[in-house]
C-alpha positions in Angstrom: 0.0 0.0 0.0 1.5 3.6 -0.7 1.2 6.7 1.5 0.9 9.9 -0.5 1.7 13.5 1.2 -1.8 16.0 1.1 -2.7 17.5 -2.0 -6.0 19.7 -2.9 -7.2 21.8 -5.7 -7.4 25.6 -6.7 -10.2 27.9 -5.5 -12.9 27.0 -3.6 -13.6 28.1 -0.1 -12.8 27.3 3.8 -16.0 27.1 5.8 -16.4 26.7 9.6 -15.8 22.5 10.1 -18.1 22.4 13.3 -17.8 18.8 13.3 -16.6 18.5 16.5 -19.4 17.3 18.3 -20.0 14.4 16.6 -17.2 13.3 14.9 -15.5 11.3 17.6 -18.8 9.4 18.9 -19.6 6.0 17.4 -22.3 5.2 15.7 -25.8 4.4 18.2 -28.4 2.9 16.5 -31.6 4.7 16.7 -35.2 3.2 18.3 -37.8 1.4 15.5 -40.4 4.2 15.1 -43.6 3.0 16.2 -44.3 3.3 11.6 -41.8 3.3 9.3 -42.3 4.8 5.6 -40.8 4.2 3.1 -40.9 5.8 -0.2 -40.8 3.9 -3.2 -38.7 6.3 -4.8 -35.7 7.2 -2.7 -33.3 7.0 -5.7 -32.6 9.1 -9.0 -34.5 7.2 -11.9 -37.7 4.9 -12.2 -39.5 4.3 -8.7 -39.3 0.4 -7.4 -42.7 -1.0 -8.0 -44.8 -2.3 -4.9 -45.1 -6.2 -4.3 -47.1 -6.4 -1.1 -50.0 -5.7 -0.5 -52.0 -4.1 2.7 -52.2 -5.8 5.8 -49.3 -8.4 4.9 -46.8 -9.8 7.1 -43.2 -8.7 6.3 -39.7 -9.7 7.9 -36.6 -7.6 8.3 -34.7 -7.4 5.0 -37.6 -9.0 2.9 -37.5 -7.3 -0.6 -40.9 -5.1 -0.8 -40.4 -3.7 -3.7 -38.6 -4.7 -6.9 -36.6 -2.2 -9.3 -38.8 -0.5 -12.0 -36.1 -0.9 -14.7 -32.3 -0.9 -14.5 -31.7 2.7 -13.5 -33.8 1.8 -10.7 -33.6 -0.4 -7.1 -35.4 -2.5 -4.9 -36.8 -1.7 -1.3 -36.4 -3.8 1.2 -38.4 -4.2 4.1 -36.6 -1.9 7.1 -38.1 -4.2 10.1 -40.1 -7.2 10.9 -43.9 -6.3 10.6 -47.4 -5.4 9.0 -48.0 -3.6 6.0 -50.7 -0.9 7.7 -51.2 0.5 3.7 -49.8 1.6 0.8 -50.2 5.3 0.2 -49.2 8.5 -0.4 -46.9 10.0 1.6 -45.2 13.9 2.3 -41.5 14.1 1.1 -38.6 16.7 1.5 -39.0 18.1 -2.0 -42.6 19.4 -0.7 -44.6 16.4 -2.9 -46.0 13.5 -2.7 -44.8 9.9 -3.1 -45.9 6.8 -2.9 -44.9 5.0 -0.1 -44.9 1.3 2.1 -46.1 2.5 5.6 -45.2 -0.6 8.0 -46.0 -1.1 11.5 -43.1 -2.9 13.3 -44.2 -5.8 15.5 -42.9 -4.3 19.4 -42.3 -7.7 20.4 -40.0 -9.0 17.5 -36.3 -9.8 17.7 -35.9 -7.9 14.5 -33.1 -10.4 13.0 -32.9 -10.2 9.7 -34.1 -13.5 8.2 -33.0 -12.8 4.4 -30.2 -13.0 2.9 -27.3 -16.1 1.9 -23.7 -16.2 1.2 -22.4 -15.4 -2.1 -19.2 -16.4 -3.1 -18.1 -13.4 -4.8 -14.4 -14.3 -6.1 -16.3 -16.7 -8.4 -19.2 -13.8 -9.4 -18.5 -12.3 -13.4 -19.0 -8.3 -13.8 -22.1 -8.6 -14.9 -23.0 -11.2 -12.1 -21.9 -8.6 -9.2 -23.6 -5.5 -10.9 -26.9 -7.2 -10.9 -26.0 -8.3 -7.6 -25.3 -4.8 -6.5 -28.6 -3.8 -7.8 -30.6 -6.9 -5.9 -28.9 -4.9 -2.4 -30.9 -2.0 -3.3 -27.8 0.2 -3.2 -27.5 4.0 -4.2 -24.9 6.6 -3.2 -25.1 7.4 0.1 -23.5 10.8 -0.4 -26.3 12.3 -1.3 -27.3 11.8 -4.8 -29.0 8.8 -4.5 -27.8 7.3 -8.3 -28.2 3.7 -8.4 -24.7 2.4 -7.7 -24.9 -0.8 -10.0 -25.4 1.7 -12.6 -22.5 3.4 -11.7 -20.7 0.3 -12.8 -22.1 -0.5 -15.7 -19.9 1.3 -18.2 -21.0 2.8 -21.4 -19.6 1.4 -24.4 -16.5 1.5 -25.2 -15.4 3.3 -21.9 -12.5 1.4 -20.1 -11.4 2.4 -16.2 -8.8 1.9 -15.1 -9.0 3.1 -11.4 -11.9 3.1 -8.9 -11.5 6.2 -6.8 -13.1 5.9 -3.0 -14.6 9.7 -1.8 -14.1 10.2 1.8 -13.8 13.6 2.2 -16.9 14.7 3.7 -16.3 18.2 3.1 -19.8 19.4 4.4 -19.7 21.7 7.7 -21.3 19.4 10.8 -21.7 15.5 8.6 -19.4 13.3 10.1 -21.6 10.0 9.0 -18.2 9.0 6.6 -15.7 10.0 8.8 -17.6 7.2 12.0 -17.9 4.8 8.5 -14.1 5.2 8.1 -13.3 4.7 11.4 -15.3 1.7 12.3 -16.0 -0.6 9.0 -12.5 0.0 7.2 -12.5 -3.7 6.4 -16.0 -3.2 4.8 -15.1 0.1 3.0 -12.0 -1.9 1.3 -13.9 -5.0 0.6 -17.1 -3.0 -1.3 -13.8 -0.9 -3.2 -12.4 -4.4 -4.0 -16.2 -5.4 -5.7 -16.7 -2.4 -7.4 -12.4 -2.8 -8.9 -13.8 -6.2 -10.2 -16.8 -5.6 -11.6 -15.5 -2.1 -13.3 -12.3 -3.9 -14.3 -9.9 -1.4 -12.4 -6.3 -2.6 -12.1 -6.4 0.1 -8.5 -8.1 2.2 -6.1 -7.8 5.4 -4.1 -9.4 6.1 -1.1 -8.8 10.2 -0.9 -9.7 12.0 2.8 -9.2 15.1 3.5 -6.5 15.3 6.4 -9.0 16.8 9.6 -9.6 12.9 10.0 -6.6 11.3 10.8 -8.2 8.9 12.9 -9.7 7.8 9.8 -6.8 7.8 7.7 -4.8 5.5 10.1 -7.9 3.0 10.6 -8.0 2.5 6.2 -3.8 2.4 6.3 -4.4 -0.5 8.6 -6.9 -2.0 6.9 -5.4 -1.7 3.4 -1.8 -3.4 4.4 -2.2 -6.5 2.6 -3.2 -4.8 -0.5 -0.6 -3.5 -3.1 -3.3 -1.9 -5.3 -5.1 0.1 -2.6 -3.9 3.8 -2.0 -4.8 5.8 1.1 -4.7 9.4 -0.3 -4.0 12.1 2.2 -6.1 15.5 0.8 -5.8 19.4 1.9 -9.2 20.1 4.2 -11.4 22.5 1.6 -14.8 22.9 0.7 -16.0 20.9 -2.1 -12.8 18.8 -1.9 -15.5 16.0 -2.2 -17.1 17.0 -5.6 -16.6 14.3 -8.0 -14.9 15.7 -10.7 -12.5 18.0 -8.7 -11.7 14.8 -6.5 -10.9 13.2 -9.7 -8.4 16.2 -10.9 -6.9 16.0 -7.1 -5.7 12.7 -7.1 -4.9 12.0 -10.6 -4.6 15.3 -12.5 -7.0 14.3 -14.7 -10.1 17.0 -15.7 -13.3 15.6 -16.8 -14.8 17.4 -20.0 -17.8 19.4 -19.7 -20.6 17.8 -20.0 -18.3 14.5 -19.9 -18.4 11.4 -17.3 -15.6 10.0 -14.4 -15.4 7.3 -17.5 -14.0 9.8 -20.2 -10.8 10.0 -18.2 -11.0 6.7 -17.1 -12.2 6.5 -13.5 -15.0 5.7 -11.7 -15.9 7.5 -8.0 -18.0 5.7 -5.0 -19.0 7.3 -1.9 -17.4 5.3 1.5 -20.5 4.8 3.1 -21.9 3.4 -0.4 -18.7 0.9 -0.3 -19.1 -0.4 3.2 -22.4 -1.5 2.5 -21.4 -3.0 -0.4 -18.9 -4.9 1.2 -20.9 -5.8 3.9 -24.0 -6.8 2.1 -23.4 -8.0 -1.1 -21.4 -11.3 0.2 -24.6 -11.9 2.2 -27.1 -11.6 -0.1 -29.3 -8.5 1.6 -30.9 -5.6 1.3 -30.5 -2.1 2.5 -32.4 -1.5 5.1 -30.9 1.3 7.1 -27.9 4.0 7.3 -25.7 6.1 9.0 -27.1 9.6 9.3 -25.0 12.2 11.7 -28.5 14.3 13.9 -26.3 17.4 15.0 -27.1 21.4 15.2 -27.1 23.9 17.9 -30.9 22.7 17.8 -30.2 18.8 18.9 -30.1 18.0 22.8 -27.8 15.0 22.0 -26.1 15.1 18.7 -24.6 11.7 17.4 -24.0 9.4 14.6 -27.5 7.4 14.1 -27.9 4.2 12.6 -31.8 4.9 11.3 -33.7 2.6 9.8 -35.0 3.5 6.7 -38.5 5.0 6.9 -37.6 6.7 10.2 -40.0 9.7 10.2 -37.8 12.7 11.2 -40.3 14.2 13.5 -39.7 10.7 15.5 -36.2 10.7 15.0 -35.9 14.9 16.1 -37.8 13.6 19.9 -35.7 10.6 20.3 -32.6 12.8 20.0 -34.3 16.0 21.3 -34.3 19.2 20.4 -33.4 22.6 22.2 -35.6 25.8 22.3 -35.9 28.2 19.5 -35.6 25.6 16.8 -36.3 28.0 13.3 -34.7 25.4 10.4 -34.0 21.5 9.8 -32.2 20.7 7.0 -31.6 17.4 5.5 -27.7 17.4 4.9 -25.5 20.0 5.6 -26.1 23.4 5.6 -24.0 24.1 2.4 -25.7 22.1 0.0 -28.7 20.7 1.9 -32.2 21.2 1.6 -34.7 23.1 4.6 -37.4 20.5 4.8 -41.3 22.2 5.0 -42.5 19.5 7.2 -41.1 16.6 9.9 -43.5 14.4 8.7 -41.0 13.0 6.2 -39.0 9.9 6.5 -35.2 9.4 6.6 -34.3 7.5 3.2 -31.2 6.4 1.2 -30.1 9.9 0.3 -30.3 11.6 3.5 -26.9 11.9 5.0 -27.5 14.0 8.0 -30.0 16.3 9.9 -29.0 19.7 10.6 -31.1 21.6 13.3 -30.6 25.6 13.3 -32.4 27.7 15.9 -33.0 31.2 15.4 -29.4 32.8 16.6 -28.1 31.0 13.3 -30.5 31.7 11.2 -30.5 35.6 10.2 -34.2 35.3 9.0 -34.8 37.5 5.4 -31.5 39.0 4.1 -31.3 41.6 1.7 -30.1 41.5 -1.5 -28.2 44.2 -2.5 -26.9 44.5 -6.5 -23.7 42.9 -7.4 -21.1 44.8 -6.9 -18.5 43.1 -9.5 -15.9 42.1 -6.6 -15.4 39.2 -8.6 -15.7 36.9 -5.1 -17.7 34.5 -6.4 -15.5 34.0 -9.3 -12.5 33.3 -7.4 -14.8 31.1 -5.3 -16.2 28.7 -8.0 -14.4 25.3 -7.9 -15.2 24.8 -11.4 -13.8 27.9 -13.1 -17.2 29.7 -14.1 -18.5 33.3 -13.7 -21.4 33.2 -11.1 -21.7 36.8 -11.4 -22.7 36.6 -15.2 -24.7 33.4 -14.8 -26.6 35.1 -11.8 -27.7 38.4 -13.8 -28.7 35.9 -17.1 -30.5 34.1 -14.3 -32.6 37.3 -13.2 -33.0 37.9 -16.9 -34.5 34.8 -17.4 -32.0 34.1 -20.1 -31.7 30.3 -19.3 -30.8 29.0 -22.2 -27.8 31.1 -22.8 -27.1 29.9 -19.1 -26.6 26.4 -20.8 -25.1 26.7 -24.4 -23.0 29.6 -23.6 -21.6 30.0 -20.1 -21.8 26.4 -19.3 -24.5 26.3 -16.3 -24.5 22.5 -16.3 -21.1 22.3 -15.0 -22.3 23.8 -12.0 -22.6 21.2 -9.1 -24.2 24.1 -6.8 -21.9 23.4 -4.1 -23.0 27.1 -2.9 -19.4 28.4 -2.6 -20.4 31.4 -4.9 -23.7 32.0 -2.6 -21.1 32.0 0.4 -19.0 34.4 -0.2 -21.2 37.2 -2.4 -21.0 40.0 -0.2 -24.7 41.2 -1.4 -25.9 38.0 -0.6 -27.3 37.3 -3.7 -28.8 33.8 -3.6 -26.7 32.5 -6.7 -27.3 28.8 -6.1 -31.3 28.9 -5.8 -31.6 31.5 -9.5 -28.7 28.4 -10.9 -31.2 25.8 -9.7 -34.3 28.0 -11.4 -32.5 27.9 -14.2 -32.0 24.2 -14.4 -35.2 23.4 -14.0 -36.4 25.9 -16.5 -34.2 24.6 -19.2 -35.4 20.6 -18.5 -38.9 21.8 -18.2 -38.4 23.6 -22.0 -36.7 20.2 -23.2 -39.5 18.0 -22.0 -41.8 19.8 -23.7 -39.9 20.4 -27.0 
């Protein structure tokens, strides 16, 4: 195994870490919620298609769903119960979406009954991807992409080196860094499936270098391997962004508009990994995650293992919450989303909870004109000019946005909205205009 020296990447910004209070306690698990709902589409593509039926008996890690086409996953049953019904239910975008309600059974050991050994030395690429997709797998960054699509290159693309994201950038998450620190072994095994079934000859594991408790537990774990690197990188905000990770460790810079697979790589989330390598060799589900509960709002901040379904008003009084609560968010507070409403459950995307009270939050700012300081530009990680893309925005000029100044490059990592003195809300007009431009396609 080789030990590389710290590296990191040009612009970007240095934001407040306020990690500290959770990112030495191990992971608890959290209580069953007396319901558990969970949405049938928690993932980027086609939603899983319901096979139960109301008022049927389910056990812990049961499939409940199957995959509605291959950019799409199963659900799995997230404890031993009843199927109370199959409706609609609130989620954090403000919709609503079909979901499996279930009723756990108070008295149950909650063991999970599914599930058997797969010999996966003996498994062909195409054997583990649809494996991978059985496991009801998605990134557990944040983005939710089904990972077995991840791995299913597009043809003609070759990789030649798997690149393991554990930077955890984001102010207050710490749900990799606990991940890192207690499954190494399953982080390297899951990087170890994912070499195979891409076909990578080698793989990076890249954290940034405020976790060196972390970084010691993967050197440990990664001895007996020649072809797995522990990468030391620079503490920055988005260090963790795929294709700047990508430039970081390998100096190579994805096109725009291109894939990891242009330049030959291929990037997994940690937490995504350990639960491939813990899973996939025993057949079963995902049924549950790491999610870090923290904020100056939360009574006893920690490192949850939730069950999937866990409705966050449940989880919020299990952890409780301090007065003068005024925001949640769902992630960090950088790129994360204020939810409307508690009545929605944890699922596969959701990485933390973030709970603000009113000292943090300023309430309405005002937005003052831009005043050309040219902050934002020296901000943005990917080389564009917020500034420009932000008055087009307010112009409603999307679609010179897209084909001109290259608005799809944007990852809204927020860096831009950060630093504008004016505090113009950059991120939210980039969003607009995203969703503008898809909306005009669709209906081209």
């Amino acid at each position: 195994m080789n030990w590389l020296s710290s590296r990191s990447f040009s612009q970007g910004v240095h934001v407040p870490e306020f990690k500290d209070a959770t990112c030495r306690l191990p992971i608890r698990r959290l209580p069953f919620a007396p319901v558990l709902i969970v949405p049938l589409s928690q993932h980027t593509g086609a939603p899983a298609v319901s096979i139960v039926r109301e008022g049927q008996e389910v056990v812990r890690g049961e499939p409940i769903a199957k995959a509605g086409g291959f950019v799409s996953v199963p659900m799995h049953a997230p404890a031993t119960g009843r199927v109370e019904r199959i409706a609609l239910a609130p989620t954090a975008r403000g919709d609503l979406s079909p979901a499996i309600f279930i009723k756990p059974y108070p008295g149950a050991s909650q063991e999970i009954l599914y599930g058997a050994p797969q010999d996966i030395e003996h498994m062909t690429p195409e054997q583990i991807i649809a494996a991978v997709q059985e496991t009801g797998v998605v990134g557990l960054g944040g983005a939710a992409f089904p990972t077995h699509v991840k791995m299913k290159l597009p043809e003609g693309k070759r990789v030649d080196t798997v690149i393991v994201n554990g930077c955890e950038c984001e102010p207050y998450l710490t749900t990799d860094h606990r991940v890192m620190v207690e499954q190494p072994a399953e982080v390297l095994a899951g990087a170890r499936i994912a070499m195979k079934a891409i076909g990578a000859s080698r793989a990076i594991v890249g954290v940034e270098d405020n976790k060196p408790d972390a970084i010691d537990a993967l050197r440990k774990a990664a001895a007996p391997y020649t072809n797995l690197t522990i990468q030391s990188i620079a503490a920055k905000y988005p260090q963790g962004a795929e294709k700047i990770l990508i430039q970081v460790l390998l100096g190579r810079e994805v096109p725009s508009g291109g894939l990891p697979s242009d330049v030959g790589t291929a990037v997994f989330n940690v937490a995504t990994l350990a639960q491939i390598g813990d899973l996939l060799p025993r057949h079963q589900g995902l049924i549950e995650r790491v999610v870090t509960i923290t904020g100056p709002g939360v009574a006893k901040p920690g490192n949850y293992l939730a069950a999937l379904g866990t409705p966050l008003r449940w989880a919020l009084e299990k952890v409780g919450c301090n007065a003068g609560v005024a925001s949640v968010i769902l992630g960090g507070p950088m790129m994360g989303a204020a939810v409307g409403s508690l009545d929605v459950p944890l699922t596969k995307g959701v990485t933390g909870v973030l709970v603000l009270t009113s000292r943090e939050v300023n309430g309405s700012r005002k937005i003052y004109p831009c005043i050309k300081c040219a902050a934002c530009v020296e901000a943005c990680p990917m080389h564009l000019n917020p500034s420009r893309l932000g008055l087009l925005a307010r112009k409603e000029r999307y679609e010179e946005m897209e084909n001109v100044f290259h608005l799809n490059d944007c990852f809204e990592c927020g860096s831009c909205s950060y630093v504008c003195p004016a505090n113009i809300p950059l991120v939210q007009y980039f969003r607009l205009a995203k969703q503008m431009n898809r909306k005009r396609k669709a209906i081209a």
